[in-house]
C-alpha positions as CSV (number, residue, x, y, z in Angstrom):
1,X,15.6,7.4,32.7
2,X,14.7,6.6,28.8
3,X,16.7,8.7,26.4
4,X,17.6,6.6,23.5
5,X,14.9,6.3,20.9
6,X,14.2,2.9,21.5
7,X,13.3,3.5,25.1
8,X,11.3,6.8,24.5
9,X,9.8,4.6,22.0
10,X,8.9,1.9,24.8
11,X,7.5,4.8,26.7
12,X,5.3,6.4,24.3
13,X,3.5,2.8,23.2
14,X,3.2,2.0,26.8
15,X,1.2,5.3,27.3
16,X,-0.7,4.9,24.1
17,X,-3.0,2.6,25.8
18,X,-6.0,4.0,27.6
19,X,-5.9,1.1,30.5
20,X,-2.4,1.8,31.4
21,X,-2.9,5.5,31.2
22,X,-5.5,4.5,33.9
23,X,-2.9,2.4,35.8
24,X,-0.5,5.0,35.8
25,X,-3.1,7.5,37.3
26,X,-3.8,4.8,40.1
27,X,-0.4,4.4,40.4
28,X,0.2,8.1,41.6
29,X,-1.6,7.9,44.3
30,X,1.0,5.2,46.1
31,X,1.6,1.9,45.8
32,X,-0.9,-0.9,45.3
33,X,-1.1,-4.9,44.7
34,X,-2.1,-6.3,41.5
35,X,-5.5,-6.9,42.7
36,X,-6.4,-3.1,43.7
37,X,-5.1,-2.3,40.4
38,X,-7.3,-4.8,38.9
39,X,-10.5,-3.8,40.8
40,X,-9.9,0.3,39.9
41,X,-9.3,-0.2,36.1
42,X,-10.4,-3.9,35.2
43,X,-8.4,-7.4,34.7
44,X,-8.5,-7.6,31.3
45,X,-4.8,-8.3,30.3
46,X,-3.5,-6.2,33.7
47,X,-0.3,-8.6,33.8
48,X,0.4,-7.9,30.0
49,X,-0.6,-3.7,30.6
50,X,2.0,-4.2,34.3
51,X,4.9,-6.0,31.8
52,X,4.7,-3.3,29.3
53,X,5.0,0.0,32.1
54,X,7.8,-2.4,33.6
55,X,9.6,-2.9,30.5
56,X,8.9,0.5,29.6
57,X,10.8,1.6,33.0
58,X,7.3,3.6,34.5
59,X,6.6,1.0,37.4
60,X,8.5,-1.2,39.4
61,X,6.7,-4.9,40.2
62,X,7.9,-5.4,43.9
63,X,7.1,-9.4,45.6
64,X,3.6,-7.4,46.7
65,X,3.3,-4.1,45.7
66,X,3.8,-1.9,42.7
67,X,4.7,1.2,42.4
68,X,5.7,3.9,40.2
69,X,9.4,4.3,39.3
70,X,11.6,7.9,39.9
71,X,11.1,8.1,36.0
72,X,7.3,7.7,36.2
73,X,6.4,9.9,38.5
74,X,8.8,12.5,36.9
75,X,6.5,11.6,33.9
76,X,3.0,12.0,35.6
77,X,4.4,15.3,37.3
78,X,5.4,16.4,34.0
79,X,2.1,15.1,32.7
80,X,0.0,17.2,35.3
81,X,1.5,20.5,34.9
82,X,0.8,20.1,30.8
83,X,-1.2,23.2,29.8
84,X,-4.6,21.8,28.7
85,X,-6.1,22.4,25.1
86,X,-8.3,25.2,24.6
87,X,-12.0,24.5,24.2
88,X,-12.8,24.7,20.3
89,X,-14.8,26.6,18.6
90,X,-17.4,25.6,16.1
91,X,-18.7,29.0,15.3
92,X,-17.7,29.0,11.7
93,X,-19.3,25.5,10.9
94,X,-22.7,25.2,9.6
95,X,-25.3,22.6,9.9
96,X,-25.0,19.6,7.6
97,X,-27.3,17.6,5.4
98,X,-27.2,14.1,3.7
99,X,-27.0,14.5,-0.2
100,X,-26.1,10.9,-1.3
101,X,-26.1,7.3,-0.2
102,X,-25.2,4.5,-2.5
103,X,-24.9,1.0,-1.8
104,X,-21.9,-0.5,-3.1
105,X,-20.6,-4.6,-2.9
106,X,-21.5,-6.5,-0.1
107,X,-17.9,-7.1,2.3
108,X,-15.6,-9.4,2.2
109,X,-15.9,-10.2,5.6
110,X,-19.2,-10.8,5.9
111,X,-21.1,-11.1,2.3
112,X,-24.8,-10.7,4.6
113,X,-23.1,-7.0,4.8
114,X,-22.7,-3.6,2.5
115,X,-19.7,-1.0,2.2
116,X,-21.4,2.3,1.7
117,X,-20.7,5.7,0.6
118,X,-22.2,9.1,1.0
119,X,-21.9,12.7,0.6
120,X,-22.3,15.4,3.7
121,X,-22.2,18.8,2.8
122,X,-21.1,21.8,3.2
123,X,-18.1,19.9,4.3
124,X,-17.2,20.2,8.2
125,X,-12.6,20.5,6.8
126,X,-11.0,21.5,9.6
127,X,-13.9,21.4,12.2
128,X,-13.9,17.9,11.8
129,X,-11.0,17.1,14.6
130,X,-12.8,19.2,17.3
131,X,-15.9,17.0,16.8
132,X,-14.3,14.4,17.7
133,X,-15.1,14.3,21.8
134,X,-18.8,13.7,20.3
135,X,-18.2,10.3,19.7
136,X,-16.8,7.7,22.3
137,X,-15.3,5.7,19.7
138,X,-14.6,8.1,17.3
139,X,-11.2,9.2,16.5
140,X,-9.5,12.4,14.0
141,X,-6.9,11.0,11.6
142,X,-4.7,13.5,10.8
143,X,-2.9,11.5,8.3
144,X,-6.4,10.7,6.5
145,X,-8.1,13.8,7.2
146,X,-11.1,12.2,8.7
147,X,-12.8,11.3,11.8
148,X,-13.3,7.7,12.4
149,X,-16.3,6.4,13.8
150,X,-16.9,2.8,15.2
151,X,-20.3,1.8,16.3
152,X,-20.1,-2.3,16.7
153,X,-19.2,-3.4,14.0
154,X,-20.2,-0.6,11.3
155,X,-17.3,1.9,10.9
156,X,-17.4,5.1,9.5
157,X,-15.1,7.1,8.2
158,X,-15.6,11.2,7.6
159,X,-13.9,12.8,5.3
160,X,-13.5,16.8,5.7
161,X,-14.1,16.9,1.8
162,X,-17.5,15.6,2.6
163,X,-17.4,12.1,1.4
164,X,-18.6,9.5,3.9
165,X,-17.8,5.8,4.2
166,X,-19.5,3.3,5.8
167,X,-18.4,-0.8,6.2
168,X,-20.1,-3.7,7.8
169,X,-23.8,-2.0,7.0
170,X,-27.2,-4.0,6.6
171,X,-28.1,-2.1,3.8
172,X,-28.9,1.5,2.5
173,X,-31.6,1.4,5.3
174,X,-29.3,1.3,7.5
175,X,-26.7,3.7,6.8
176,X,-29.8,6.5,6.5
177,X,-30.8,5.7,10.0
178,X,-27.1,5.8,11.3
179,X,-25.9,8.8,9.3
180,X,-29.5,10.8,10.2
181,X,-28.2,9.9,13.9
182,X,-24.3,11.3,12.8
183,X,-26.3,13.9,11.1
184,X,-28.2,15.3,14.5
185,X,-25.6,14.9,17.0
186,X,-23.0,17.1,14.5
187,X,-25.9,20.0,13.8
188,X,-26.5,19.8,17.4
189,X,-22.7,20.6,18.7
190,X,-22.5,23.4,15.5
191,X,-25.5,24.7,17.3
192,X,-23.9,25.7,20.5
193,X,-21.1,26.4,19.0
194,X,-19.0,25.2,20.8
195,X,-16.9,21.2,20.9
196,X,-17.4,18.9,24.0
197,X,-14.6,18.7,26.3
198,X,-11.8,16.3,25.1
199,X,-12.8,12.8,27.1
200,X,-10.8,9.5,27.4
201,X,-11.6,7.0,24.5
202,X,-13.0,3.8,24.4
203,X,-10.1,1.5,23.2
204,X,-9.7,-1.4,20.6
205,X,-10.3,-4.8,21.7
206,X,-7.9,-7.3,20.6
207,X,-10.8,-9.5,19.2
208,X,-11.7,-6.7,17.3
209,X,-9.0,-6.8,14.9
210,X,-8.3,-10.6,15.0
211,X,-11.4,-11.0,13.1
212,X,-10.5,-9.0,10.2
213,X,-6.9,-10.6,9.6
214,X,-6.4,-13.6,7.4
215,X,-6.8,-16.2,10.6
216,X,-4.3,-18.4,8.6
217,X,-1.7,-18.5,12.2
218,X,0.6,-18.9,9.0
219,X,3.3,-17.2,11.3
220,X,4.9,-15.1,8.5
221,X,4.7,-12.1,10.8
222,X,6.9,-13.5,13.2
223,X,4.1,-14.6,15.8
224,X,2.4,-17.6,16.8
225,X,-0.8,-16.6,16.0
226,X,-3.1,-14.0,14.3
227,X,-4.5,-13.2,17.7
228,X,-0.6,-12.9,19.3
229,X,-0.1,-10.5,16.7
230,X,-3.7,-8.5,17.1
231,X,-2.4,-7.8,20.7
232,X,1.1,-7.0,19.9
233,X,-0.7,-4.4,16.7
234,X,-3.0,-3.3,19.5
235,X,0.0,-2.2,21.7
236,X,1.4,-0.7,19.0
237,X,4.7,-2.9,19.0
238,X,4.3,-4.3,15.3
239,X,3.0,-2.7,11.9
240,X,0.0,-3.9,10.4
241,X,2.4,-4.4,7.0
242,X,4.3,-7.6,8.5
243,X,0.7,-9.6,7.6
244,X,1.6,-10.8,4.4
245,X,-1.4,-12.1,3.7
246,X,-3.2,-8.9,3.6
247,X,-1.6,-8.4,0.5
248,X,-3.4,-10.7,-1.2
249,X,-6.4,-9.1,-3.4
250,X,-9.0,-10.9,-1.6
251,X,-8.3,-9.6,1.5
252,X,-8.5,-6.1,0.4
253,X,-11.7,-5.4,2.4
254,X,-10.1,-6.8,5.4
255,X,-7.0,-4.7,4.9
256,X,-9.1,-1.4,4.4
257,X,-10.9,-1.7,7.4
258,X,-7.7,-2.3,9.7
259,X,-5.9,0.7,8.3
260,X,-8.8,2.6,9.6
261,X,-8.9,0.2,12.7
262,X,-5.6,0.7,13.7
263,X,-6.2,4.2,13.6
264,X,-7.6,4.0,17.4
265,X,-4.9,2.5,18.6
């Protein structure tokens, strides 16, 4: 059973990741074969999500079946009989409007595309985190004090002071349609209110965050490739500061929108 920091380490990145949460869950029910795990939760990197609950000490990979470990179904027991989170209350919020958009310069990552910033007030403070079931992509920061929002490529980032940021936009257009959209859907939960239940979260793609890193495959970071170490920052097994290149001032768009990026991870 992991009890050195290392291993509870191992554990806690392994269970970070919404597939293998999903694998896990699968998992409880008795053993299966690689292939009924693939058809219940989807093939996308299942041999890379199966090394890291192995590794991790949560499954054990028999010649035809896998299964869960002693130590992970102690976990998933443990797991079930976690009290679950209150629903939230949103009576003390009021309804918010739009004061400001301005359209700053276009990004660094695509120059046909505007980084945007805009005011919402009264500002939503600490009602913010229990919005966040509202959004399938959306994600509270604690560190930042903000929910995250991605929708494609645009990614927005709510601040509970009010301000608003907005990257990879058209133009002001745009960001008025979207935030009149962010606008309605938060009036409309203050309305009841009452939050939506907490739900599962769409996850990061690996592709996702290979795009916004230097591409160089300069190695620096210790891997192969810039998409080797998208996946390995995706499972949470390296730190988005071992990209040297980030550092470099030109990159600085890039950089900004994968310290938000990360955040989902």
């Amino acid at each position: 059973m992991p009890g050195k920091p290392e291993e509870i380490k191992m554990v806690s990145n392994a269970m970070a990741n919404v597939p293998r949460r999903k694998m896990m869950a699968f998992l409880a029910g008795g053993e299966r074969t690689s292939e009924e795990i693939g058809e219940a939760v989807g093939k996308s990197m299942l041999d890379y999500h199966l090394k890291i609950l192995e590794q991790a000490g949560l499954i054990e990979i028999g010649d035809s079946k896998i299964r869960l470990s002693e130590f992970g179904k102690n976990f998933m027991e443990g797991k079930a009989e976690e009290p679950k989170e209150a629903v939230a209350d949103l009576s003390g919020a009021k309804p918010v409007e739009i004061t400001e958009v301005r359209q700053l310069l276009p990004c660094i990552a695509d120059s046909t595309k505007f980084r945007i910033i805009a005011q919402m007030a009264p500002p939503l403070g600490g009602a913010l985190k229990p919005l966040e079931p509202l959004f399938p992509r959306g994600r509270y920061s604690e560190r930042i004090g903000a929910l995250i929002i991605q929708r494609g490529d645009v990614l927005i980032t709510i601040y509970g002071t009010g301000n608003v940021t907005m990257t990879m936009i058209k133009g002001e257009a745009e960001a008025r349609g979207v935030l009149a959209e962010l606008r309605e859907k938060i009036n409309e939960a203050i309305a009841k209110g009452v939050a939506p239940a907490p739900r599962e979260k769409v996850r990061v793609e690996p592709m996702e965050i290979y795009k916004y890193l230097p591409q160089t495959d300069c190695g620096e970071c210790g891997e192969q490739s810039c998409y080797t170490f998208a996946i390995r920052l995706m499972a949470g097994e390296v730190s988005l500061d071992l990209c040297k290149p980030l550092r470099d001032s030109k990159y600085r768009q890039n950089r900004e929108h994968l310290q938000v990026l990360v955040e989902y991870i």
